[in-house]
C-alpha positions as CSV (number, residue, x, y, z in Angstrom):
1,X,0.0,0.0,0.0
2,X,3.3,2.3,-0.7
3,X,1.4,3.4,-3.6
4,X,-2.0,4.3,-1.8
5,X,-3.9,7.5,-2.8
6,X,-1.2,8.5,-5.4
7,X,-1.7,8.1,-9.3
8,X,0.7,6.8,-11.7
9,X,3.1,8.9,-13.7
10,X,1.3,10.4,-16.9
11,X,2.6,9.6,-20.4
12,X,3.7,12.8,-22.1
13,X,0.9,14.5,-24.1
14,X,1.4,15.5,-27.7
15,X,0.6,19.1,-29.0
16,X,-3.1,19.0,-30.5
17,X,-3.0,17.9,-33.9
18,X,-3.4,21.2,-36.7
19,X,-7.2,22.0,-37.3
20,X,-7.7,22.6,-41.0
21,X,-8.4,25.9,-41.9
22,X,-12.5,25.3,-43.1
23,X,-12.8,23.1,-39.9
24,X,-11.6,26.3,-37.7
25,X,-14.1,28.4,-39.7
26,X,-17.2,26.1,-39.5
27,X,-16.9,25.5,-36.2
28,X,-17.1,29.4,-35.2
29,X,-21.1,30.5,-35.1
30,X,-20.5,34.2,-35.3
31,X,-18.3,33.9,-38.8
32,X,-20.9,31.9,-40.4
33,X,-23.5,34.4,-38.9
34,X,-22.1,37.1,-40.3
35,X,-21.0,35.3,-43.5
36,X,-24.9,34.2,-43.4
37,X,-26.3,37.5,-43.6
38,X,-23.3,39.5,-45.5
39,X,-23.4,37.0,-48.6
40,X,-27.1,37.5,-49.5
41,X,-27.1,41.1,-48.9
42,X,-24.4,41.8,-51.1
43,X,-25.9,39.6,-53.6
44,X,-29.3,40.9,-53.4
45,X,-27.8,44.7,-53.9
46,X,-25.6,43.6,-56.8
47,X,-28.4,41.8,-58.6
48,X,-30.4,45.1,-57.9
49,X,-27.9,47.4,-59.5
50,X,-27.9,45.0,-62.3
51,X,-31.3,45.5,-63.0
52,X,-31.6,48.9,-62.7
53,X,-28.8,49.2,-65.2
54,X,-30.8,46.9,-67.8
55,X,-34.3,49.5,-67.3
56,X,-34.6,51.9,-70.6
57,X,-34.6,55.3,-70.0
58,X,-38.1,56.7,-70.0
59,X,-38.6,59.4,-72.4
């Protein structure tokens, strides 16, 4: 009972593997919020301008 209350000796731990790049971005909620609302606004106001270029002039 020498060894009574007392764990044994931990193995070394290795440094954390590298997290890919488009795992570290999906895994944060408030870049895919803003990416969630940025993308369709900016495509909704491009497609907008786009039509309003393709209106003819009234006389």
């Amino acid at each position: 009972m020498a060894n009574a209350g007392q764990q044994p000796p931990h193995e070394p731990v290795a440094p954390p593997a590298h997290i890919p790049a488009m795992q570290r971005a999906l895994d944060n909620p408030f870049l895919l919020l803003f990416l969630g609302v940025t993308i369709p606004t900016v495509f909704y106001i491009l497609w907008g301008l786009i039509e309003l270029t393709q209106m003819p002039i009234a006389k």
